[in-house]
N, C-alpha and C positions, 0 to 999 in steps of 0.2 A: 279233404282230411280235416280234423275234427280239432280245434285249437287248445294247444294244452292248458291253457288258463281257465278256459271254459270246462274241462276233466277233473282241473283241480277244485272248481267251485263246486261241481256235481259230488265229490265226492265227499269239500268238506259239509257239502246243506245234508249230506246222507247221515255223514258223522255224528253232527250235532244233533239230527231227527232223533237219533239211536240213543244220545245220551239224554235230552230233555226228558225220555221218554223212563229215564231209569233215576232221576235226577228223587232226590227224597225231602218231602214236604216237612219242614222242618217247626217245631210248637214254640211258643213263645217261654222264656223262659218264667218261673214263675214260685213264689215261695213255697220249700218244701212242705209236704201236705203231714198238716198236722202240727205246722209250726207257726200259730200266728203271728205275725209281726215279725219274725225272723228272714231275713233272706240271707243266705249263704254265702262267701266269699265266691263260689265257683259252683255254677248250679249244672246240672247234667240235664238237658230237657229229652226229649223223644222224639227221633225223627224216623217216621213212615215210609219204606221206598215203596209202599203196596203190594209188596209178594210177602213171602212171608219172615216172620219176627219184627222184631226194632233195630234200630242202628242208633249207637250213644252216639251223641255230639255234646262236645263240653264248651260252653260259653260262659265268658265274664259278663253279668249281669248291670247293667246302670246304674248301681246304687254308691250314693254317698253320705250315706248318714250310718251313726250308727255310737258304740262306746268304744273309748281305745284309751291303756292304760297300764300301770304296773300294781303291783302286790310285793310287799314288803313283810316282816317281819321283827316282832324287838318288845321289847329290850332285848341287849343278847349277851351283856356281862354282868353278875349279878351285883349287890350294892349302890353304894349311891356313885353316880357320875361325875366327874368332874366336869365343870362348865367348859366348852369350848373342847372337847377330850373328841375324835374321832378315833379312837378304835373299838369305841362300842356302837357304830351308828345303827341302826335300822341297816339289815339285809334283805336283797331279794328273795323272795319264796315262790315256789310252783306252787299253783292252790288251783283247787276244784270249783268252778264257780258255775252256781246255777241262775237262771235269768226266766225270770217269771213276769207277767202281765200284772196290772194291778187287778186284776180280780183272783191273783195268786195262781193259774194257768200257769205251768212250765212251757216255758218257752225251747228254751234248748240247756244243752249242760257241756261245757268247753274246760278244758282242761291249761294254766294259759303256759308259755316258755318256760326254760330251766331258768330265767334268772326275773320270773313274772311278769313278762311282757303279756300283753293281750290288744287284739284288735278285732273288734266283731260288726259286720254292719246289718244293723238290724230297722226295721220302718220308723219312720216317726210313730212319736208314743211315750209313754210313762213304763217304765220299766222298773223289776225289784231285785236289785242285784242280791246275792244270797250265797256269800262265799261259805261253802264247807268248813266244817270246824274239825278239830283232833279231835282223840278220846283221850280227856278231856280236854288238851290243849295242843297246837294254838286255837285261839278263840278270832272271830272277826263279825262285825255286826253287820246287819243289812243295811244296802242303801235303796234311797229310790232315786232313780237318774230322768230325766228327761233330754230323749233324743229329737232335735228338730230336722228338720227338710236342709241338705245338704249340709250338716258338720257332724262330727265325729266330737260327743262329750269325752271329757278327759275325767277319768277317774283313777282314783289313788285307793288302794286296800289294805289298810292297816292291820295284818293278824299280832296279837297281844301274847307273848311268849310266856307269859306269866312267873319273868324272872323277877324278883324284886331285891 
């Protein structure tokens, strides 16, 4: 008679032949096409099983560099302030912000939290940050950022309320 251990080994070398054989070759993840210098928080690559279609797979990508930061707004009571007065400070704002190359290339375009947080990691590089203005107000000017090899620049976005 035939030893069950030796039944269970045959069945599981059958098993795994069966799965190896369905198993999907999976791509390296990689910045989206079309967005130099960006890579995404959470990138979707394409994994092949070789029959037919694709299969998503969503991987967090090894990136640590990039911009992280808030957007404020203000003046926001009109006249003059009192020194030392905090119920007029500078408020949070959601703002539209576009991120371009220095050759002026759109990068991507991110919209940041209700109370203007933002965190984006993008490659090392010289970036143009280019926060959206009202019509005609608020107003906020461009910056240029330089993002290095593992840190995360910290910037600050002043939109000008144009109270006075």
């Amino acid at each position: 008679m035939i030893n069950t251990k030796f039944i269970l080994l045959i069945f599981l070398l059958i098993g795994l032949s069966a799965c190896a054989q369905q198993l999907p070759s999976i791509s390296t993840p990689t910045a989206s096409s079309g967005t130099d210098g960006i890579v995404s928080g959470i990138s979707t690559p394409t994994a092949t099983n070789g029959t037919e279609g694709d299969v998503s797979v969503t991987s967090t990508p090894f990136v640590s560099s990039g911009i992280e930061g808030h957007v404020t707004k203000g003046p926001t009571c009109p006249g003059p302030v009192r020194i030392g007065a905090t119920d007029c400070q500078d408020q949070p704002f959601q703002a539209n912000i576009t991120i371009l190359d220095e050759k002026d290339n759109l990068i991507t375009q991110f919209q940041t939290d209700s109370v203007g947080y933002f965190k984006l990691s993008l490659n090392p590089g010289t970036y143009i940050i280019h926060p959206e203005s009202g019509k005609p107000l608020p107003t906020a000017a461009d910056q240029t950022v330089v993002v290095v090899v593992g840190q995360f620049t910290q910037v600050t976005i002043p939109y000008d309320t144009g109270m006075r």
